[in-house]
C-alpha positions as CSV (number, residue, x, y, z in Angstrom):
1,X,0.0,0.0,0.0
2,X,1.3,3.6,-0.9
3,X,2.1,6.1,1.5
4,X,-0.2,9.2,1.4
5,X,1.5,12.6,1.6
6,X,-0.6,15.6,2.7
7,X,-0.2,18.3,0.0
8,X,1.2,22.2,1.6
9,X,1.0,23.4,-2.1
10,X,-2.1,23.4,-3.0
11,X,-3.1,26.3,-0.6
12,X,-1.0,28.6,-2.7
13,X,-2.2,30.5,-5.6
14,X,-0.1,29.5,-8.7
15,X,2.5,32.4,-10.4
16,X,1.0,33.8,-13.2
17,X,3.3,33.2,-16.3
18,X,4.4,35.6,-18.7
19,X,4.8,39.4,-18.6
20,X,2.8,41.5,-16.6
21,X,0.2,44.1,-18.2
22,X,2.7,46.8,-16.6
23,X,5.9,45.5,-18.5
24,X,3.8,44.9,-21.8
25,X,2.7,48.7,-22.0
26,X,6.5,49.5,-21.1
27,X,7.4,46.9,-23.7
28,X,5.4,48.9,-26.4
29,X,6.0,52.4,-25.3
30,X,9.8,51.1,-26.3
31,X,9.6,49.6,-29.4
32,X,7.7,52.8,-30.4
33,X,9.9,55.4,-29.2
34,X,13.0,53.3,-30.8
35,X,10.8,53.1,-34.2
36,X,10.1,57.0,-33.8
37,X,13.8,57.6,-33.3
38,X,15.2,55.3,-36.3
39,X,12.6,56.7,-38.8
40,X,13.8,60.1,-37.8
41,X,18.0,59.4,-37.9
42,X,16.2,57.7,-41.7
43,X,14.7,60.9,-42.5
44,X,17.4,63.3,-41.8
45,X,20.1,60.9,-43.6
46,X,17.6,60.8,-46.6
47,X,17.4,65.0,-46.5
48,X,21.0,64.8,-46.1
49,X,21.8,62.4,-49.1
50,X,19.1,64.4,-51.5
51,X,20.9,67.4,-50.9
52,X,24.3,66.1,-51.8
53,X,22.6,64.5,-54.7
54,X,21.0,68.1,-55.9
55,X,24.6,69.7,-55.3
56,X,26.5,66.6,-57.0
57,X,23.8,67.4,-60.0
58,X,23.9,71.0,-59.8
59,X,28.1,70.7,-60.5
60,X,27.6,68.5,-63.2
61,X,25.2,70.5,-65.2
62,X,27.4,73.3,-64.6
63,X,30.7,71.4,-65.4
64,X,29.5,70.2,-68.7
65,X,28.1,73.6,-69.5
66,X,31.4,75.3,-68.9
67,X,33.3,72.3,-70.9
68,X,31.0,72.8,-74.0
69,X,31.5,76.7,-74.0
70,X,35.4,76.2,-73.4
71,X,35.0,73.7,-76.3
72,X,32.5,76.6,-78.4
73,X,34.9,78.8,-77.6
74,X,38.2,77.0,-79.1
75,X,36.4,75.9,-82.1
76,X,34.6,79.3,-82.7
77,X,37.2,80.4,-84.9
78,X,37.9,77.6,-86.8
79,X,34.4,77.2,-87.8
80,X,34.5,80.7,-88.8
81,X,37.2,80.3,-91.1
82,X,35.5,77.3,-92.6
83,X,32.2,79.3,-93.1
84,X,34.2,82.6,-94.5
85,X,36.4,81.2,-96.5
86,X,36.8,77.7,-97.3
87,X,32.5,77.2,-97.8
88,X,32.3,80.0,-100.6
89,X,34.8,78.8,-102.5
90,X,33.3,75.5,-102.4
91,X,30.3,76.4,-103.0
92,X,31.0,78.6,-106.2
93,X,32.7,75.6,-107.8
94,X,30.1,73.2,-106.9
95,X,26.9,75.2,-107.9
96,X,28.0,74.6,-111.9
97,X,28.2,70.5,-111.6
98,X,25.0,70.3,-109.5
99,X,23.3,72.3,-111.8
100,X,24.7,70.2,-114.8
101,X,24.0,66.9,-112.8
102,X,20.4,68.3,-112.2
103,X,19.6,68.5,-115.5
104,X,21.2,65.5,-116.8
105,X,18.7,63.5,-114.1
106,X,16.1,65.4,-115.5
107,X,16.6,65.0,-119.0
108,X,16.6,61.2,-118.3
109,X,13.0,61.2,-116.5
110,X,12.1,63.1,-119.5
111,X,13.6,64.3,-122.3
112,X,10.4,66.1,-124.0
113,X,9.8,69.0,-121.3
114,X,11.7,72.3,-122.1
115,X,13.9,72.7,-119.2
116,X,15.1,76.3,-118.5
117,X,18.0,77.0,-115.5
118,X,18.2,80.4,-114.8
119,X,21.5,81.5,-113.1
120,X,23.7,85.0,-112.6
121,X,24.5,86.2,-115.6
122,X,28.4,85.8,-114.6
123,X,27.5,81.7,-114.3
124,X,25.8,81.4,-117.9
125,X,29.1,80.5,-119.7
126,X,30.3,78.1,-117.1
127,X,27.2,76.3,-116.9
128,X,26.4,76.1,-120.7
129,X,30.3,74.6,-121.3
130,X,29.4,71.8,-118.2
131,X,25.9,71.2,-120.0
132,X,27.6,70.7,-123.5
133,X,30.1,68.2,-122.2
134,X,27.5,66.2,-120.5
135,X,25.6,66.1,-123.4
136,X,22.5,64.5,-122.4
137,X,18.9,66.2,-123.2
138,X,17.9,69.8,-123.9
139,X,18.2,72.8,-121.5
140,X,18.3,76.3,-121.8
141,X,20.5,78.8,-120.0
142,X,18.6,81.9,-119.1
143,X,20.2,84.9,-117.0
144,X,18.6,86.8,-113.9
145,X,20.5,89.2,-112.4
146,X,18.3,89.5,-109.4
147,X,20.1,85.4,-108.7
148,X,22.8,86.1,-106.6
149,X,26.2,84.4,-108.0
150,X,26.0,81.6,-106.1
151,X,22.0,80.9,-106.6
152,X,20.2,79.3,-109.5
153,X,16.5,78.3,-110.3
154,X,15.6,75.4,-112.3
155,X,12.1,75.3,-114.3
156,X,10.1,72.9,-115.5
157,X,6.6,72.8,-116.6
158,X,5.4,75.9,-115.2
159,X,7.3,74.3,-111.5
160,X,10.4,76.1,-110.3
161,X,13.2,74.7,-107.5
162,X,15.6,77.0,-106.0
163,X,19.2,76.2,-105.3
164,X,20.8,79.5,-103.3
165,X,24.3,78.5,-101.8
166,X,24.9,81.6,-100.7
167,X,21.8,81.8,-98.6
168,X,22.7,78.4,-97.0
169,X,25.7,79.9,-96.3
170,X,24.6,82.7,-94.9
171,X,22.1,80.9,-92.7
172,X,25.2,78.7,-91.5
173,X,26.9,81.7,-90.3
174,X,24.1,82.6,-88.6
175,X,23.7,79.7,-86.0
176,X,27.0,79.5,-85.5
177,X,27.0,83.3,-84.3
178,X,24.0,82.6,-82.1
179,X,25.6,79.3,-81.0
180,X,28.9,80.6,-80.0
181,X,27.6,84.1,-78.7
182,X,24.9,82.1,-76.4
183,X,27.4,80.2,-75.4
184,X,29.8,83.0,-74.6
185,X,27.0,84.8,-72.3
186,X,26.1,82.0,-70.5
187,X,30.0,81.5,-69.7
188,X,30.2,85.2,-68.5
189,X,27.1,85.0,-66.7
190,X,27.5,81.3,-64.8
């Protein structure tokens, strides 16, 4: 037969387990203080970073606009010189052939339509010697001296086409003087 014990425990009212309601509202305010202070350290090292991004962008755009104006700058007068003298000179000798070359493309689409070229009267014996050595189709040289020397018109059934070098040229010289001189203030002005 077993022994029986009397039982001195049972009297006792068992330990309640797990945290107390005390140390769970303690528990919570901390973990939202410690949330409030890490999104605010996130914050201000976001602001930080933006800023050196704006200023790292902000050097940039006005590094690469300084290099391009130096760069305007040094070429400016190169590209002048091309423009004053070396893109006349080209152009006078090429208005002739492209004129002759024009007509020879048009006397091949169709030989039976009169085709008249009206040029500067200084440019009607060059360009009636380059349409007799290419020899192909009819065209007749007429002069205007309202054409500059460089210019020429081309008609055709009642339909005219303009060729003016000189214009081109001049409208070359034009962007490049707006180019370079916008470039120029905006180097002076930062």
């Amino acid at each position: 037969m077993g022994l029986l014990l009397e039982a001195f425990d049972a009297a006792r009212a068992p330990e309640p387990r797990g945290p107390t309601a005390d140390w769970t509202m303690g528990h919570a305010a901390g973990l939202a203080e410690g949330a409030g202070l890490a999104e605010a350290r996130a914050a201000a090292r976001h602001d930080t970073l933006s800023g050196e991004l704006v200023q790292s962008l902000s050097d940039m755009a006005f590094g690469y606009a300084e290099a391009r104006g130096a760069v305007l700058a040094s070429l400016g007068p190169l590209i002048r010189l091309v423009l004053d003298r070396l893109l006349p000179e080209a152009a006078s000798s090429a208005l002739i052939p492209r004129l002759a070359e024009a007509v020879v493309a048009a006397a091949r689409e169709d030989s039976a339509r009169p085709l008249v070229l009206h040029v500067h009267p200084s440019r009607a014996t060059a360009l009636r010697a380059a349409l007799d050595r290419a020899g192909d189709g009819p065209a007749t040289v007429a002069t205007d001296a309202s054409l500059g020397a460089d210019a020429a018109r081309m008609a055709l059934d009642g339909q005219e086409t303009s060729l003016d070098l000189g214009a081109c040229l001049s409208d070359l010289r034009g962007a490049l003087s707006a180019l370079l001189d916008d470039t120029g203030r905006k180097a002076r002005h930062g």
